[in-house]
Structure formats: C-alpha cells, structure tokens
ChimeraX commands (.cxc) that place a marker at each C-alpha (Angstrom):
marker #1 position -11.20,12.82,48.38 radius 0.5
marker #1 position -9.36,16.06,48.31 radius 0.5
marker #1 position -8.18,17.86,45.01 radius 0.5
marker #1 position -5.16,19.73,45.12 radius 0.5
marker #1 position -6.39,22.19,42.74 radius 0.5
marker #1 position -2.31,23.94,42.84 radius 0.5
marker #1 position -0.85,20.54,41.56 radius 0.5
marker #1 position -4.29,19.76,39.39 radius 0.5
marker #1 position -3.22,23.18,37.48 radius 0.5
marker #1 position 0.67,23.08,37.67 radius 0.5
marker #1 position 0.06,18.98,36.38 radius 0.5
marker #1 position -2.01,20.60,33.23 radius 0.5
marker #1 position 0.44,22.73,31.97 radius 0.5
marker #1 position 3.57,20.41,32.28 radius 0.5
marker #1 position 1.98,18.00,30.51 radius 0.5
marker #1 position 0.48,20.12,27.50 radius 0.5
marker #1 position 3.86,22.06,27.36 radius 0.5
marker #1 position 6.59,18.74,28.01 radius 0.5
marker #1 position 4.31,15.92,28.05 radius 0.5
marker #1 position 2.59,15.72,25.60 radius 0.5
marker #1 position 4.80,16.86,22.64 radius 0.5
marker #1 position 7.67,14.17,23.54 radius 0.5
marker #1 position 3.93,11.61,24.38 radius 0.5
marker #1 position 2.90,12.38,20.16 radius 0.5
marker #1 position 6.41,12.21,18.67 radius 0.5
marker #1 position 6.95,9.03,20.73 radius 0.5
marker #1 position 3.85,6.96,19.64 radius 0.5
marker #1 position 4.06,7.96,16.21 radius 0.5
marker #1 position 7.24,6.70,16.30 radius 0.5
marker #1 position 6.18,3.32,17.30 radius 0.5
marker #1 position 3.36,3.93,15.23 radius 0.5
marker #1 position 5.58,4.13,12.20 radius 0.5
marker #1 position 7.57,1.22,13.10 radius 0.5
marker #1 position 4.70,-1.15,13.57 radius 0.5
marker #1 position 3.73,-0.33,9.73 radius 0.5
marker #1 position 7.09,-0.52,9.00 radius 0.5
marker #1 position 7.20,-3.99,10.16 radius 0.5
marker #1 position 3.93,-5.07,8.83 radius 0.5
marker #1 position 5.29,-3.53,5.53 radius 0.5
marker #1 position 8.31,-6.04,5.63 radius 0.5
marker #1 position 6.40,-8.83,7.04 radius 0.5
marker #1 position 3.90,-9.18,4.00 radius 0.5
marker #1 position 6.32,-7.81,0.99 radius 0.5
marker #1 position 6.60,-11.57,0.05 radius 0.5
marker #1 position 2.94,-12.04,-0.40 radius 0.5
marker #1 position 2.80,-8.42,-2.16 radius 0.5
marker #1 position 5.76,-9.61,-4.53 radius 0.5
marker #1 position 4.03,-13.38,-5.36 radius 0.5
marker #1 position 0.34,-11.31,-6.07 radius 0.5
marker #1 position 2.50,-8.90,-8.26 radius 0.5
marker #1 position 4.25,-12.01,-10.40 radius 0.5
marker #1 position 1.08,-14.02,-10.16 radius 0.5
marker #1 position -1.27,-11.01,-11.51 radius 0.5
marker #1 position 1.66,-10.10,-14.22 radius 0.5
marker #1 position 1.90,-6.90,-12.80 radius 0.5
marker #1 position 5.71,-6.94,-12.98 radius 0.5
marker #1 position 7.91,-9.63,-14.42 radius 0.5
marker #1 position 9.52,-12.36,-12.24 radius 0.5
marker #1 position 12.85,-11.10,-10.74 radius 0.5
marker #1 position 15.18,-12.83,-8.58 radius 0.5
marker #1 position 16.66,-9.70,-7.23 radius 0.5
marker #1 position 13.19,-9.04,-5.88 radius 0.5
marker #1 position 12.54,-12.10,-4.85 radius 0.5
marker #1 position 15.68,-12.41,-2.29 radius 0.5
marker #1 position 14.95,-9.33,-1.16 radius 0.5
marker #1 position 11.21,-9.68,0.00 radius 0.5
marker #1 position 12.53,-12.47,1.76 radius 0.5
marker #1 position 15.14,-10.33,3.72 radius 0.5
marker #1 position 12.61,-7.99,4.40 radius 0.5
marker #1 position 10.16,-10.70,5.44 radius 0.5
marker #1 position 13.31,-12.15,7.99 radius 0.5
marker #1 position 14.47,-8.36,9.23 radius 0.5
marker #1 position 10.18,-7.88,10.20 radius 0.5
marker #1 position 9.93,-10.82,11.62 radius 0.5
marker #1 position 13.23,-10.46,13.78 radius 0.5
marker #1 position 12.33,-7.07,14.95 radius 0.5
marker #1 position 9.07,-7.98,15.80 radius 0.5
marker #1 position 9.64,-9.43,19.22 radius 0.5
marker #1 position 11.83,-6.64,20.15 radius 0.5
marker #1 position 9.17,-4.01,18.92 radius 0.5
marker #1 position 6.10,-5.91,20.86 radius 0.5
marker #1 position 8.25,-5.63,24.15 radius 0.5
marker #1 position 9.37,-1.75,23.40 radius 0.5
marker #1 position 5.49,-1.53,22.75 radius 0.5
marker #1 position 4.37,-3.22,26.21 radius 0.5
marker #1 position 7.32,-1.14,28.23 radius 0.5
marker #1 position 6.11,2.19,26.42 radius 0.5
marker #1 position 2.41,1.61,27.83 radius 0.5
marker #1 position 3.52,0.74,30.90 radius 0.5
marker #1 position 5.46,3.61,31.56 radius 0.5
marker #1 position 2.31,5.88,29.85 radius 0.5
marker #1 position -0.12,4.11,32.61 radius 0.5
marker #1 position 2.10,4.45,35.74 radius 0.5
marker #1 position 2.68,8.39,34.36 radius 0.5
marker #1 position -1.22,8.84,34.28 radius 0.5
marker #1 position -1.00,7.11,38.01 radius 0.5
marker #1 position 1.70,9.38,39.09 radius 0.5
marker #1 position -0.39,12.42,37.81 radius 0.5
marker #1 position -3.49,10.98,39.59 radius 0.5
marker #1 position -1.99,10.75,42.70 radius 0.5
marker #1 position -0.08,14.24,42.61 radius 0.5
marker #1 position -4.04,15.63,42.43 radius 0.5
marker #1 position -5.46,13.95,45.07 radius 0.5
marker #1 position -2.57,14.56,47.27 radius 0.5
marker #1 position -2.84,16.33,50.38 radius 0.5
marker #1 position -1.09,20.11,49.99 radius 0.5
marker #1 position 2.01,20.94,52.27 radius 0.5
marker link #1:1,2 radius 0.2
marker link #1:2,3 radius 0.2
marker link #1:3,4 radius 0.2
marker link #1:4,5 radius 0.2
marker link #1:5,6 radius 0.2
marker link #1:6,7 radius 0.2
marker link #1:7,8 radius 0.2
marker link #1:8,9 radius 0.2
marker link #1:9,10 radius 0.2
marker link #1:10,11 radius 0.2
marker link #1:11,12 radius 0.2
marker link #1:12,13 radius 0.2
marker link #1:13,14 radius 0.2
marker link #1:14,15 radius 0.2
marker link #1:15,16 radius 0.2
marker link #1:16,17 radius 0.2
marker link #1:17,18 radius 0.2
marker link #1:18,19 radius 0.2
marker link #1:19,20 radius 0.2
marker link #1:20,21 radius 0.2
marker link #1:21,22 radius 0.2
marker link #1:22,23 radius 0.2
marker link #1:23,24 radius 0.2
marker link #1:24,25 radius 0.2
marker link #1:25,26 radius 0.2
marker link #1:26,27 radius 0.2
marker link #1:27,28 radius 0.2
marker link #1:28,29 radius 0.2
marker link #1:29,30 radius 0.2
marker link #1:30,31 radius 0.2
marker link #1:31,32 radius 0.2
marker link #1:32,33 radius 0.2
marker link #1:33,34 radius 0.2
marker link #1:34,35 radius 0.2
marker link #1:35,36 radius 0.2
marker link #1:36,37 radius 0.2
marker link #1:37,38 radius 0.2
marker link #1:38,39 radius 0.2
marker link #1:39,40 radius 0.2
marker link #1:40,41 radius 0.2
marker link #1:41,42 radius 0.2
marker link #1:42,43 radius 0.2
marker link #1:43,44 radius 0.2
marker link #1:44,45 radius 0.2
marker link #1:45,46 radius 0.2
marker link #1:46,47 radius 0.2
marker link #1:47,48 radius 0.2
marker link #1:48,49 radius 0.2
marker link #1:49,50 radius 0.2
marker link #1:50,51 radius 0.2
marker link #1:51,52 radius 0.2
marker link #1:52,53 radius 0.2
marker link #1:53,54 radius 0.2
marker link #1:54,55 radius 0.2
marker link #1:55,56 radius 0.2
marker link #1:56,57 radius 0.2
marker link #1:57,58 radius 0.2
marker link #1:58,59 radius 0.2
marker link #1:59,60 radius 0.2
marker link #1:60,61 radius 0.2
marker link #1:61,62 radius 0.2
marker link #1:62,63 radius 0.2
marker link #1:63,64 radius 0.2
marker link #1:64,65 radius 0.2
marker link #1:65,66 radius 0.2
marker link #1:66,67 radius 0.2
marker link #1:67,68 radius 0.2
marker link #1:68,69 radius 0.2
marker link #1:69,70 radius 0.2
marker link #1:70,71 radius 0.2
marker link #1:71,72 radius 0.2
marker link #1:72,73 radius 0.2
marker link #1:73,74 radius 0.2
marker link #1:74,75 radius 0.2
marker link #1:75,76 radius 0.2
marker link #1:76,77 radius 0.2
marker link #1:77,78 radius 0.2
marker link #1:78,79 radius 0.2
marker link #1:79,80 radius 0.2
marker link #1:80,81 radius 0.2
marker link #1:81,82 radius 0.2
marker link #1:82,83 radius 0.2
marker link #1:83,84 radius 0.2
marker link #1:84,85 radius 0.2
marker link #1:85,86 radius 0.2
marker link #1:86,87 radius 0.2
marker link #1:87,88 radius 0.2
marker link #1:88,89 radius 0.2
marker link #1:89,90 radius 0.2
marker link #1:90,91 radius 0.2
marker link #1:91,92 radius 0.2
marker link #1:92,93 radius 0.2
marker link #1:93,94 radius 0.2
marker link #1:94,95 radius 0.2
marker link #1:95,96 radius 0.2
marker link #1:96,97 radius 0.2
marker link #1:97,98 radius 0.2
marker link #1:98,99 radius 0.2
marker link #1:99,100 radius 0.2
marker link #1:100,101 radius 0.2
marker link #1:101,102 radius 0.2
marker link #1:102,103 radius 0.2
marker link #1:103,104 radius 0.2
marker link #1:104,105 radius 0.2
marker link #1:105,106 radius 0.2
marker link #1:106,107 radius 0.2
view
C-alpha cells in the first residue's frame, strides 16, 4: 500500500494545530461531566455516611437536596452515555478518514 507522504504531512499538522486542541478541550469536557454526574449520583450515600459518622448534624435542607442531585445525575445520565457513544464515534470515523487520506493515491 502506497503512502501519500504530502497528505501524511499536511494530515500531521492540521491535526496538532486544529485537531487536537478542540479533541483535549472536548473530552475533558465530557470528562468533567461524567464526575459531575457521578458526584450527584452518590451525594445521598455521601450525606447518610456524613449523618451516620456524626460528621455533620442531620439537616433536612441537605437531605432534599442530595436527593435532587441524586434525580438531576441520574436524568442526565442517559443523555450523557449517548453524547459519550456519538463523541467516539465521530473520534473513530475521524482517525478512519485520516487513515484513508494517507494511503490514498496522489492526484
């Protein structure tokens, strides 16, 4: 299989000058989301171990809003595992794309 060493280069820089920045901000994004979620998903169990332990003392302010934060994580979950899935999917047909731009045949 021929390399077309033109598009191999030009394909190298794009993607370490365009790529790549928009590729890091992107997954830390989701990144921070996912513990964001996880965050909300477990407050609950954070605020019982807290009450339990007599860490803090037993307030029903906190306690309605661990569960909100429990609901909103578990709501956004779904959406967040989808966004996830479409994001990688994207990122694999982009490394496809690239692979297929090398071994191209040169006008």
């Amino acid at each position: 299989m021929k390399k077309n060493w033109f598009a191999l280069i030009s394909l190298i820089f794009f993607n370490l000058v365009v790529v790549m920045g928009f590729a890091i901000a992107l997954y830390a994004i989701i990144a921070s989301f996912w513990i964001i979620i996880g965050a909300f998903i477990i407050s609950p169990i954070l605020l019982v171990i807290a009450n339990v332990t007599q860490l803090q003392d037993f307030s029903m302010f906190q306690s309605i809003s661990s569960i909100f934060l429990c609901a909103i994580g578990l709501g956004l979950f779904p959406f967040m595992r989808k966004f996830t899935r479409l994001i990688i999917t994207y990122s694999v047909n982009y490394i496809k794309y690239n692979k297929k731009m090398i071994y191209s045949v040169p006008l």
